[in-house]
C-alpha positions as CSV (number, residue, x, y, z in Angstrom):
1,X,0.0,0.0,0.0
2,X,1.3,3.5,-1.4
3,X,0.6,6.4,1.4
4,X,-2.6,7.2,2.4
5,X,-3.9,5.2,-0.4
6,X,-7.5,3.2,0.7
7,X,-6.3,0.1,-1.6
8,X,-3.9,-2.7,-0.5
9,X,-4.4,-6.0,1.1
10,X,-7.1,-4.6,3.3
11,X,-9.3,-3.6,0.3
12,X,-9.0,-7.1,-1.1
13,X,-9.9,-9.1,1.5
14,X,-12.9,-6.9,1.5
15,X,-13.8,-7.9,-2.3
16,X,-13.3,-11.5,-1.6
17,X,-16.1,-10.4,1.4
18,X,-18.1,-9.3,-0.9
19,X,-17.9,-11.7,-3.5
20,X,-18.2,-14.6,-0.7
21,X,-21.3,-12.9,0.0
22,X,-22.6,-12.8,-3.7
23,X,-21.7,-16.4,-4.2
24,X,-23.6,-17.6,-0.8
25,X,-26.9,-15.8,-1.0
26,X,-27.2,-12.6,-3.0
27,X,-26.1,-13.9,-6.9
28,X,-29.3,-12.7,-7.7
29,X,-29.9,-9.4,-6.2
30,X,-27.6,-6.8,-7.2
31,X,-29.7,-4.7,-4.5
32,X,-29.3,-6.9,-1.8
33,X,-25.8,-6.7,-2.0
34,X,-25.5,-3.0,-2.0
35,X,-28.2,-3.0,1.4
36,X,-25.4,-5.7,2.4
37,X,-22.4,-3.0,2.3
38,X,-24.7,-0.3,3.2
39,X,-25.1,-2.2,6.6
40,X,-29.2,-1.9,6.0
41,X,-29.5,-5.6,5.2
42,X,-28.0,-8.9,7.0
43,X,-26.8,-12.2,5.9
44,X,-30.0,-14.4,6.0
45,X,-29.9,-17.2,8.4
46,X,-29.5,-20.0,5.9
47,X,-25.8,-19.1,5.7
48,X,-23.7,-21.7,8.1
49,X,-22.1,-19.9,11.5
50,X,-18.7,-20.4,9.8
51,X,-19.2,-18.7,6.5
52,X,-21.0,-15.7,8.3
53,X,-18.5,-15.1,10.3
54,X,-16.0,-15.3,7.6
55,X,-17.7,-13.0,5.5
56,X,-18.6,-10.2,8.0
57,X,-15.2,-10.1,9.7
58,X,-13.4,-9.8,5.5
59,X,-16.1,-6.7,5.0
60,X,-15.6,-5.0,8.1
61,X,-16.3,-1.3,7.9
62,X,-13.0,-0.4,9.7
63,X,-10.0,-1.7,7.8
64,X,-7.6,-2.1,10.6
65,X,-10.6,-4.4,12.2
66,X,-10.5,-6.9,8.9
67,X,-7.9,-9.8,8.5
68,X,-4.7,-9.9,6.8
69,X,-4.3,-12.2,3.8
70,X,-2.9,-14.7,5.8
71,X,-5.4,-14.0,9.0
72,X,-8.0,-14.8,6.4
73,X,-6.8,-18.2,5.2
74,X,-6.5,-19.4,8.5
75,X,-10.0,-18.7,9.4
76,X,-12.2,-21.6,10.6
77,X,-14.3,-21.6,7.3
78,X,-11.0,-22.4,5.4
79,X,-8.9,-24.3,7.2
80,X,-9.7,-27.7,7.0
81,X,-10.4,-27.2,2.9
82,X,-8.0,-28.9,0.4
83,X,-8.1,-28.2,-3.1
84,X,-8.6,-31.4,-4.4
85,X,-12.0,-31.1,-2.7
86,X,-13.4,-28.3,-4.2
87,X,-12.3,-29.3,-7.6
Protein backbone atom coordinates (compact mmCIF):
# COMPACT_ATOMS: atom_id res chain seq x y z
CA UNK A 1 0.00 0.00 0.00
CA UNK A 2 1.30 3.47 -1.39
CA UNK A 3 0.59 6.40 1.42
CA UNK A 4 -2.57 7.21 2.39
CA UNK A 5 -3.92 5.22 -0.40
CA UNK A 6 -7.50 3.20 0.69
CA UNK A 7 -6.30 0.12 -1.57
CA UNK A 8 -3.87 -2.66 -0.55
CA UNK A 9 -4.35 -6.01 1.09
CA UNK A 10 -7.07 -4.64 3.34
CA UNK A 11 -9.29 -3.59 0.28
CA UNK A 12 -8.98 -7.14 -1.09
CA UNK A 13 -9.88 -9.06 1.50
CA UNK A 14 -12.88 -6.89 1.54
CA UNK A 15 -13.76 -7.88 -2.31
CA UNK A 16 -13.25 -11.48 -1.63
CA UNK A 17 -16.10 -10.41 1.36
CA UNK A 18 -18.07 -9.27 -0.91
CA UNK A 19 -17.92 -11.66 -3.53
CA UNK A 20 -18.22 -14.59 -0.72
CA UNK A 21 -21.31 -12.92 -0.01
CA UNK A 22 -22.56 -12.84 -3.75
CA UNK A 23 -21.71 -16.41 -4.20
CA UNK A 24 -23.63 -17.63 -0.76
CA UNK A 25 -26.87 -15.80 -1.03
CA UNK A 26 -27.16 -12.63 -2.98
CA UNK A 27 -26.08 -13.93 -6.92
CA UNK A 28 -29.26 -12.74 -7.73
CA UNK A 29 -29.93 -9.42 -6.20
CA UNK A 30 -27.61 -6.83 -7.16
CA UNK A 31 -29.71 -4.73 -4.51
CA UNK A 32 -29.26 -6.92 -1.81
CA UNK A 33 -25.77 -6.74 -2.04
CA UNK A 34 -25.53 -2.99 -1.95
CA UNK A 35 -28.16 -3.00 1.36
CA UNK A 36 -25.44 -5.67 2.38
CA UNK A 37 -22.43 -3.02 2.25
CA UNK A 38 -24.73 -0.28 3.25
CA UNK A 39 -25.12 -2.23 6.63
CA UNK A 40 -29.16 -1.95 5.95
CA UNK A 41 -29.48 -5.55 5.25
CA UNK A 42 -27.99 -8.88 7.04
CA UNK A 43 -26.84 -12.19 5.94
CA UNK A 44 -29.96 -14.40 6.01
CA UNK A 45 -29.92 -17.20 8.43
CA UNK A 46 -29.51 -20.02 5.93
CA UNK A 47 -25.83 -19.12 5.67
CA UNK A 48 -23.70 -21.66 8.06
CA UNK A 49 -22.07 -19.95 11.52
CA UNK A 50 -18.70 -20.36 9.78
CA UNK A 51 -19.17 -18.72 6.50
CA UNK A 52 -20.96 -15.75 8.33
CA UNK A 53 -18.46 -15.08 10.34
CA UNK A 54 -16.04 -15.34 7.56
CA UNK A 55 -17.71 -13.03 5.55
CA UNK A 56 -18.56 -10.18 8.05
CA UNK A 57 -15.21 -10.13 9.68
CA UNK A 58 -13.38 -9.79 5.49
CA UNK A 59 -16.15 -6.72 5.01
CA UNK A 60 -15.64 -5.03 8.13
CA UNK A 61 -16.28 -1.33 7.88
CA UNK A 62 -12.99 -0.39 9.67
CA UNK A 63 -10.01 -1.69 7.84
CA UNK A 64 -7.62 -2.07 10.63
CA UNK A 65 -10.62 -4.43 12.17
CA UNK A 66 -10.48 -6.89 8.94
CA UNK A 67 -7.89 -9.76 8.52
CA UNK A 68 -4.68 -9.88 6.79
CA UNK A 69 -4.27 -12.17 3.81
CA UNK A 70 -2.93 -14.66 5.83
CA UNK A 71 -5.41 -13.98 9.00
CA UNK A 72 -8.01 -14.82 6.35
CA UNK A 73 -6.79 -18.23 5.20
CA UNK A 74 -6.49 -19.44 8.54
CA UNK A 75 -9.96 -18.73 9.36
CA UNK A 76 -12.21 -21.64 10.65
CA UNK A 77 -14.29 -21.60 7.30
CA UNK A 78 -10.97 -22.44 5.42
CA UNK A 79 -8.85 -24.25 7.22
CA UNK A 80 -9.70 -27.68 7.03
CA UNK A 81 -10.38 -27.22 2.88
CA UNK A 82 -8.01 -28.94 0.43
CA UNK A 83 -8.10 -28.17 -3.09
CA UNK A 84 -8.59 -31.37 -4.40
CA UNK A 85 -12.00 -31.05 -2.68
CA UNK A 86 -13.43 -28.31 -4.22
CA UNK A 87 -12.29 -29.30 -7.63
Amino acid sequence: MRGDSPFGVKADCFSVGVLMAVCAVWHKSEADVYRFLDRQKKLPKCVPAELRHFILTLTAADPAKRPSAQQALAHPFLAGMRLEELV
